[in-house]
C-alpha positions in Angstrom: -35.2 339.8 13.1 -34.3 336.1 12.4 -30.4 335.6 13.1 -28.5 333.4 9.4 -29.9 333.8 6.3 -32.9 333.8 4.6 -34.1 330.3 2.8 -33.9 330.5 -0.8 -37.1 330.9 -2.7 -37.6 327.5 -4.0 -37.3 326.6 -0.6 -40.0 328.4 0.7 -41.9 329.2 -1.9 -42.2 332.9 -1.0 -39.7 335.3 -1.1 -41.5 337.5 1.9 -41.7 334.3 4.4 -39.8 334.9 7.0 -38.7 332.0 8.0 -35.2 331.7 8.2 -31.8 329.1 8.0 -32.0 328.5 12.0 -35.6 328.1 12.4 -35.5 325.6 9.5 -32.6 323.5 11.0 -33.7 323.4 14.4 -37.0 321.5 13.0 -34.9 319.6 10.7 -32.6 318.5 13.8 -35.2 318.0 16.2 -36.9 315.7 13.4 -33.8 313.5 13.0 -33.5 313.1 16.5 -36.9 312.0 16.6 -36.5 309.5 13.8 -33.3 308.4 15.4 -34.6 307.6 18.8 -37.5 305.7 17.2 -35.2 304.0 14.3 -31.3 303.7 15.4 -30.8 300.2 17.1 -29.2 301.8 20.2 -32.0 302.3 21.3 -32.6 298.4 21.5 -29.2 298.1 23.5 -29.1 298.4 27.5 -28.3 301.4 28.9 -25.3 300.5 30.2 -23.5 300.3 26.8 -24.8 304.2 25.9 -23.2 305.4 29.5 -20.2 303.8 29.2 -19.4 304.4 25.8 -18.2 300.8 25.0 -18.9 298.8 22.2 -21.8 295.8 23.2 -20.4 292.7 23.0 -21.5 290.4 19.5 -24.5 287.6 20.2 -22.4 284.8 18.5 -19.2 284.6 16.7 -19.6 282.4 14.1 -15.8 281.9 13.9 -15.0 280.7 17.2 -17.9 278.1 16.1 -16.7 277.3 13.2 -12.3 277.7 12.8 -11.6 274.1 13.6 -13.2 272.8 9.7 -10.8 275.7 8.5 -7.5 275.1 10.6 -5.6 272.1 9.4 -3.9 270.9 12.5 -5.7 270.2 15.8 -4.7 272.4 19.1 -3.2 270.3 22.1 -5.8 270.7 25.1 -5.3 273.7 27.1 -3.4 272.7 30.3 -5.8 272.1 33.1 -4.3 274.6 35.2 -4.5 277.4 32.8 -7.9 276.6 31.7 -9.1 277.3 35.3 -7.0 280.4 35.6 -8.6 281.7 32.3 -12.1 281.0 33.7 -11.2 283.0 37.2 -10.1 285.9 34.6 -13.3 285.6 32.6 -15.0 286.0 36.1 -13.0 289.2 37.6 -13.1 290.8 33.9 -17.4 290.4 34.2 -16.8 291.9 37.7 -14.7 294.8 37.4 -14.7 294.9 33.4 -16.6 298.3 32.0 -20.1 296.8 31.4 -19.7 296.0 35.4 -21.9 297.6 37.9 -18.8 298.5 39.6 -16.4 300.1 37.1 -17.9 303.6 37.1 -17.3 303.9 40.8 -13.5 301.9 40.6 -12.3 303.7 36.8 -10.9 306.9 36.9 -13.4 309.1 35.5 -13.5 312.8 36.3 -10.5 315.2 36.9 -7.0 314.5 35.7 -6.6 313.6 39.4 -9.3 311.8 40.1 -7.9 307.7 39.8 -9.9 305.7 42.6 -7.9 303.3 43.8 -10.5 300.3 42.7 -11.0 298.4 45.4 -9.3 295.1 44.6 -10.1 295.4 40.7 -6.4 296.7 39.0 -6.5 297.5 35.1 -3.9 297.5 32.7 -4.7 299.2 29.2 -3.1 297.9 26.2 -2.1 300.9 23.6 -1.2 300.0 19.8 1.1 302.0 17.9 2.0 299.7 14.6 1.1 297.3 12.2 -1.6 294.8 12.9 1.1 291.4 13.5 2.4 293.2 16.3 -0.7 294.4 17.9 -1.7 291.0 18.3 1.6 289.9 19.9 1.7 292.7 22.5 -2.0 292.1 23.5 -1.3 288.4 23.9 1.7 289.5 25.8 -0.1 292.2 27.9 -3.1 289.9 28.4 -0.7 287.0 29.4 0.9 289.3 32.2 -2.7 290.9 33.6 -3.5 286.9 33.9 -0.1 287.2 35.7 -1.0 290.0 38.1 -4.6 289.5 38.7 -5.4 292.8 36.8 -8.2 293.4 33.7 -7.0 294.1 30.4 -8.6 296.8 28.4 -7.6 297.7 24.8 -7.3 301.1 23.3 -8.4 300.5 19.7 -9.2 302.9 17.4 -11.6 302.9 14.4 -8.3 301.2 12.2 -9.4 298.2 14.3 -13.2 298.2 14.1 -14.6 295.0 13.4 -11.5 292.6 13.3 -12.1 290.5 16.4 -15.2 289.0 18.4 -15.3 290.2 21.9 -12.7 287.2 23.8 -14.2 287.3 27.6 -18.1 286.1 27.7 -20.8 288.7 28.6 -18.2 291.7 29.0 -16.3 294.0 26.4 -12.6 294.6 26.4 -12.8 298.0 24.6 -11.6 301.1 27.1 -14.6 303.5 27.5 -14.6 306.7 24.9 -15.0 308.4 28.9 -11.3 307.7 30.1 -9.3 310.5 30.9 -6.5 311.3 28.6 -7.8 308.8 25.8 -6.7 310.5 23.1 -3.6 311.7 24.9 -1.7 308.1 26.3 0.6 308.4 23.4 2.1 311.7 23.6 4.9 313.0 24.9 3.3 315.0 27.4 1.9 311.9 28.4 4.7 310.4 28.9 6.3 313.1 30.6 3.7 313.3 33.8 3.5 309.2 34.1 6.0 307.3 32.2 7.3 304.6 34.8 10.7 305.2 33.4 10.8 308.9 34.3 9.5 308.2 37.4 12.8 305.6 38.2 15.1 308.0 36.5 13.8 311.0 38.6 14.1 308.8 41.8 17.7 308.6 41.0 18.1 312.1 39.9 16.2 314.0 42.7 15.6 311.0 45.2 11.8 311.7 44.5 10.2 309.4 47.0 6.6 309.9 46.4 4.3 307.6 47.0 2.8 304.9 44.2 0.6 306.5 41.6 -2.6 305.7 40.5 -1.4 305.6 37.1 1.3 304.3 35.4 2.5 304.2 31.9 5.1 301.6 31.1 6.7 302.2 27.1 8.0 299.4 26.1 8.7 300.6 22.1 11.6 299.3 20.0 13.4 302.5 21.8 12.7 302.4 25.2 15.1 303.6 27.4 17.6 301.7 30.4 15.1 303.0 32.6 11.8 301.5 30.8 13.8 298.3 30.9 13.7 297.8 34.2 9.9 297.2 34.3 11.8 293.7 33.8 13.4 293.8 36.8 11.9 291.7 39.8 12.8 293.5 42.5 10.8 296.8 40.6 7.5 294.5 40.2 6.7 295.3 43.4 5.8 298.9 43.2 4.4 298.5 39.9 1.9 296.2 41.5 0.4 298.7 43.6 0.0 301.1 40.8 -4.3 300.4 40.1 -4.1 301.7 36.6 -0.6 300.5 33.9 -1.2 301.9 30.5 1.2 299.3 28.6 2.5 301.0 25.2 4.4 298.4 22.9 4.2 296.1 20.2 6.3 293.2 21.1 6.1 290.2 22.3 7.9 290.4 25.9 7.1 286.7 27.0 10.5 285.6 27.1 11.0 288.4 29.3 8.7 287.4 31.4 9.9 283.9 32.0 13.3 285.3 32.7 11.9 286.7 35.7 11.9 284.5 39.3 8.3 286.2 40.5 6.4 284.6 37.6 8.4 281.8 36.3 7.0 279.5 38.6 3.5 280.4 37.8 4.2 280.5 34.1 6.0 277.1 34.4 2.3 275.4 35.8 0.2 277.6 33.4 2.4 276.4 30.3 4.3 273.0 31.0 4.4 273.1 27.4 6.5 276.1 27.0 6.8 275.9 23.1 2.6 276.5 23.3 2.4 279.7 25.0 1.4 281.8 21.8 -0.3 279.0 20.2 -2.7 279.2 23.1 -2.7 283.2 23.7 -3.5 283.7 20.5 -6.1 281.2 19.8 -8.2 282.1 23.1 -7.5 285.8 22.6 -8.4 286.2 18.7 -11.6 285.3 16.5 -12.0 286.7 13.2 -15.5 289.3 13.7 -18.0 287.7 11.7 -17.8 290.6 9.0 -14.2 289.6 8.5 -15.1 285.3 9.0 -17.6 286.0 5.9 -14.4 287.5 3.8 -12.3 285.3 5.0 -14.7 281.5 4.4 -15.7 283.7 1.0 -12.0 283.7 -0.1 -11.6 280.0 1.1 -14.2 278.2 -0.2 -13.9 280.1 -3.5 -10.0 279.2 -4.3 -8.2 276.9 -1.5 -11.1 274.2 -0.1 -10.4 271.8 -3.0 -7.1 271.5 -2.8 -5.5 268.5 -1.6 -2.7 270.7 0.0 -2.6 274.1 0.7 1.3 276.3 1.0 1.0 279.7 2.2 4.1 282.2 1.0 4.2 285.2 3.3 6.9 287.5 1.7 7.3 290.6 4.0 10.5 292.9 2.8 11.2 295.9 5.1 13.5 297.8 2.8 12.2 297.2 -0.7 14.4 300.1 -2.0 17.4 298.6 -0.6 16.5 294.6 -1.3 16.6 293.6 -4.8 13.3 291.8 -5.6 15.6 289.1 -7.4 17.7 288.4 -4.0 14.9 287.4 -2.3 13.3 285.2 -5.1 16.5 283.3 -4.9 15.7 282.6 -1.3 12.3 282.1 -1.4 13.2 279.4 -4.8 16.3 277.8 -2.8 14.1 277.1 0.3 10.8 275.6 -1.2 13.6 273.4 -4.1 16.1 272.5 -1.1 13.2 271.3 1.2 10.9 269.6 -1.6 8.2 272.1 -0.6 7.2 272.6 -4.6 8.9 270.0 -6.3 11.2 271.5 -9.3 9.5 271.1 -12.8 12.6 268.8 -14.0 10.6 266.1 -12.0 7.9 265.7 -14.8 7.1 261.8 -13.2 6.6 263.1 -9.4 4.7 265.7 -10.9 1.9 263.9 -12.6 1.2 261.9 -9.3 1.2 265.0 -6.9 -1.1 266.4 -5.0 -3.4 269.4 -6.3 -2.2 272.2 -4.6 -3.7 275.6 -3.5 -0.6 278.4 -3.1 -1.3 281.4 -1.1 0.8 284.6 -1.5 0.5 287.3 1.7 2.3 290.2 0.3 2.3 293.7 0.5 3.8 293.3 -3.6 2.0 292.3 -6.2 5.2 291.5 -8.4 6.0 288.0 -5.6 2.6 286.7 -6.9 2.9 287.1 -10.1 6.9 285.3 -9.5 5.7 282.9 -8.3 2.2 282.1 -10.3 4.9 282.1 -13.2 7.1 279.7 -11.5 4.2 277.2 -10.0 1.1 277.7 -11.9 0.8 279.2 -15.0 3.9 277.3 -16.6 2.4 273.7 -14.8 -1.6 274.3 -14.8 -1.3 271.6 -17.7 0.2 269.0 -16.3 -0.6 269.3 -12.5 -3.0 270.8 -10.2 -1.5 273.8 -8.8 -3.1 277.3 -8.8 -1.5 280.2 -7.6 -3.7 283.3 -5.4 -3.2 286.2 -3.9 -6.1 288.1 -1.6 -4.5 291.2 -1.4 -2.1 293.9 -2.0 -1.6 296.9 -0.8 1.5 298.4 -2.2 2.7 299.4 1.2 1.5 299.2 4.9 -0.8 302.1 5.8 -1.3 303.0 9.5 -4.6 304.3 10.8 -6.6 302.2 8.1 -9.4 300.0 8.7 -9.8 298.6 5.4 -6.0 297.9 5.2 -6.0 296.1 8.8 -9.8 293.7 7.8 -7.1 293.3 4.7 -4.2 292.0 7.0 -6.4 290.1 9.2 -8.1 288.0 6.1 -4.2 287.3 5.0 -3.3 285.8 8.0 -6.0 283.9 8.7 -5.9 282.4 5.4 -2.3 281.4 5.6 -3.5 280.1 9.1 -5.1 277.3 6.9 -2.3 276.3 5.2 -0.6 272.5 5.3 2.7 274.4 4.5 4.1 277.5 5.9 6.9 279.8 4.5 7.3 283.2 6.6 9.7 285.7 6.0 12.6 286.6 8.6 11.6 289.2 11.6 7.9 289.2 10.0 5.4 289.5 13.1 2.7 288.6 10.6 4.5 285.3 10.0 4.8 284.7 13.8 1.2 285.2 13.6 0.0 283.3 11.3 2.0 280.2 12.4 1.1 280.5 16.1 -2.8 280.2 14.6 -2.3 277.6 12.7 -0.4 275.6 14.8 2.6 274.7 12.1 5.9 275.1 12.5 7.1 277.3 10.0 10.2 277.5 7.3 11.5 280.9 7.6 13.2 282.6 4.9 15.9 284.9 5.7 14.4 287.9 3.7 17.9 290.0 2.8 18.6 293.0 4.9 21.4 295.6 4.2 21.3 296.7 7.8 21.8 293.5 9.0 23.7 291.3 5.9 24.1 287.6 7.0 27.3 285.4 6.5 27.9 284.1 2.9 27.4 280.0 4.3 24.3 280.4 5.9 21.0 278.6 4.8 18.2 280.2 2.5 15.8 279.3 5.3 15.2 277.3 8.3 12.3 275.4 9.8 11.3 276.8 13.2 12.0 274.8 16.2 8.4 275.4 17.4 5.6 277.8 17.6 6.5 280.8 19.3 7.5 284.1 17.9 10.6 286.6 19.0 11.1 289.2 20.8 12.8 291.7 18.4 14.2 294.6 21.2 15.0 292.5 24.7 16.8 294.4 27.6 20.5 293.1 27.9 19.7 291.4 30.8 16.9 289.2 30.3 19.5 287.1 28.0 20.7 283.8 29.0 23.9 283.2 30.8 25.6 281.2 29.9 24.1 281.4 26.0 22.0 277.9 25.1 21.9 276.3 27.8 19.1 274.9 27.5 16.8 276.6 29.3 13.4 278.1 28.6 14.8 281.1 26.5 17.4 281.3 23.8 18.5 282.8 20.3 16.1 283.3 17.4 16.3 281.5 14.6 15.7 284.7 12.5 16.8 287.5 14.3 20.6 287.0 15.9 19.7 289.2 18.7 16.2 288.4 19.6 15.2 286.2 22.2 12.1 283.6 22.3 10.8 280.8 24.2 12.6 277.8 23.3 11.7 274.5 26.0 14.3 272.5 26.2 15.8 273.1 22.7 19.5 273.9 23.2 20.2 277.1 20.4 23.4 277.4 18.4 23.9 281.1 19.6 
């Protein structure tokens, strides 16, 4: 007796053959197989790629090739110092990295127990949680610290994040193998429970646990990390976490100013960066080519609707609580900036006008409703007498986590505002910190209203950033200067009163 059921007639073509379901799809599978092994392109790759279940790294990327015809304003030199430091990385990532010889023997692969100590290669694994701006600034702050630390970052990206970025380190892949314990566990609470550094300090205190150094660690630095998270900023703690071989990092910030702040590495950071209003500009530019799926969208978009311009303004209008902000408040801002400034010129100035520039405006929203504002205000009513068109590439309504097609969507917006002559971001936007540490323009930031946060009656529709680098939204109380702008490397944001960024020797009002 067969075991399923019986093929339908027109199947076999005999209702007394007795051939049944699980006969027929064990030839069917063993065919497929056969075809796959001949056909699939895997089979062209080295083994190594199959066993370690990483992704192979791409033969060219076009983009890194390419960007500088696309990106306006020319990149200062990487400092000498740092370039050799980023070539010594490139060098331990193709030794201890996962296409290595050495990382199945150093990785902890095996029981929940089982973390080797790796010899003299340390790891730490970068693990996203939000939107796609503030990936990118936690990995260039995770990376900046594993250059810090002589450790190997590896990124836990799911399929939401397929396809953005060329492989950044030559001949290597920075994807964490599908193999590593608790992959699909690092976020959870559980998780956290068993090897949250926090937890660890706080039952220290508690208990006076004095185990020895783990092999794993997990520091959570999330908007609501705990007094105990924080002190992962603490000097005198970076010397336990430095014999810890494996640091799952889970955040979405970017903790650089932090890290300045702190007397272990701020000599270090001081020779890698003497420029210390480059630091992202730099990160992000080494760190982050468009895939060449996404560099075909992205040149597509460009060459179709921005290359002729004489002038290109990008408008990235993020509002975080649309229900709450009225869409007329923060055209008001967005119109009081660009008139105060002389960014658009008003259409009163009919002489100016005929002698201006063509111009290319691009609008990054999530809203359709900003581009069709502003297409009002600057195109459609002045396509007759001046060259300025009006585009948006996308918009989605509303962020969606988890989505591929929404991130490729994100990705092409900020790289297209990357090419811009003219930035205008929006207030606590990591997208806009983004975008303006790729192009290398100092941005004017509109401060987008907020009802949680309402600002003071006198103060300006926007301002123009005093450099490059983005802030860091959720600091620890005491990685703030003292006494307040001073001065030093770190001070106020411009857009977020109790942020913190990297400010040289600009002096900030707060």
């Amino acid at each position: 007796m067969g075991f399923g059921r019986r093929l339908p007639e027109f199947i076999t073509g005999s209702s007394s053959n007795k051939f049944t379901v699980t006969a027929a799809a064990a030839f069917i599978v063993l065919s497929l197989v056969l075809i796959a092994t001949v056909c699939s392109p895997i089979s062209y790759l080295p083994l190594k790629f199959a066993l370690s279940g990483t992704k192979p790294p791409e033969q060219t990327c076009e983009s890194r090739e390419q960007r500088s015809s696309y990106l306006k304003h020319r990149s200062p030199e990487l400092p000498p110092y740092l370039l050799s430091k980023l070539q010594e990385y490139e060098r331990r990532h193709r030794r201890c990295g996962p296409l290595s010889e050495s990382f199945n023997t150093t990785s902890p692969l095996g029981t929940h127990n089982d973390f080797s100590d790796g010899g003299d290669c340390k790891f730490v694994v970068y693990t996203p949680s939000q939107g796609l701006g503030n990936r990118i600034l936690g990995l260039s702050s995770t990376f900046l610290y594993a250059l810090l630390t002589n450790r190997v970052l590896l990124v836990d990206f799911g399929p939401d994040m397929e396809d953005l970025f060329c492989e950044p380190f030559p001949n290597s892949t920075w994807y964490l193998p599908e193999t590593f314990p608790f992959l699909f566990q690092l976020q959870t609470h559980r998780f956290r429970a068993s090897y949250s550094y926090g937890n660890l300090l706080k039952r220290k205190e508690e208990d006076g646990d004095s185990s020895s150094s783990p092999a794993l660690l997990q520091i959570f630095l999330q908007d609501k990390y705990n007094e105990y998270d924080k002190l992962f900023f603490k000097d005198e703690n970076q010397g336990f976490v430095e014999r810890v071989p494996w640091l799952v990092l889970i955040h979405d910030g970017y903790f650089i100013p932090c890290l300045f702040q702190m007397q272990s590495f701020r000599s270090e950071l001081e020779k890698l960066f003497p420029d210390q209003e480059t630091v992202f500009h730099h990160l992000v530019k080494y760190l982050f080519s468009p895939s060449n799926q996404a560099w075909g969208q992205i040149t597509g978009f460009y060459e179709a609707y921005l290359a002729k311009a004489e002038e290109r303004i990008g408008f990235q209008i993020r509002v975080f609580e649309p229900k709450q902000t009225p869409f007329t408040a923060v055209m008001k801002q967005i119109t009081s900036c660009t008139q105060k400034h002389r960014l658009i010129l008003p259409q009163s100035d009919e002489v100016t006008l005929r002698n201006e520039k063509s111009k290319s405006i691009l609008v990054a929203s999530l809203s359709r409703k900003y581009y069709e504002e502003i297409d009002w205000m600057y195109g459609t009513r002045r396509r007759q007498s001046t060259g300025i068109a009006v585009y948006q590439a996308s918009h989605e309504g509303k962020q969606h986590s988890g989505d591929n097609s929404h991130n490729m969507k994100a990705w092409m917006d900020i790289y297209l505002l990357s090419t811009s002559d003219v930035l205008v971001t929006s207030s606590m936007s990591t997208f806009g910190y983004v975008a303006a540490g790729i192009a290398g323009v100092k941005p004017w930031i509109v401060m987008i209203p907020d009802p949680y946060h309402p600002r003071g009656a006198n103060e300006s529709a926007c301002e123009r950033a005093i450099n490059l680098e983005p802030c860091f939204h959720f600091p620890p109380w005491f990685a703030y200067p003292d006494p307040p702008g001073t001065g030093g490397p770190v001070g106020r944001c411009e857009d977020v009163s109790w942020g913190l960024k990297l400010v040289g020797g600009h002096k900030t009002r707060r």
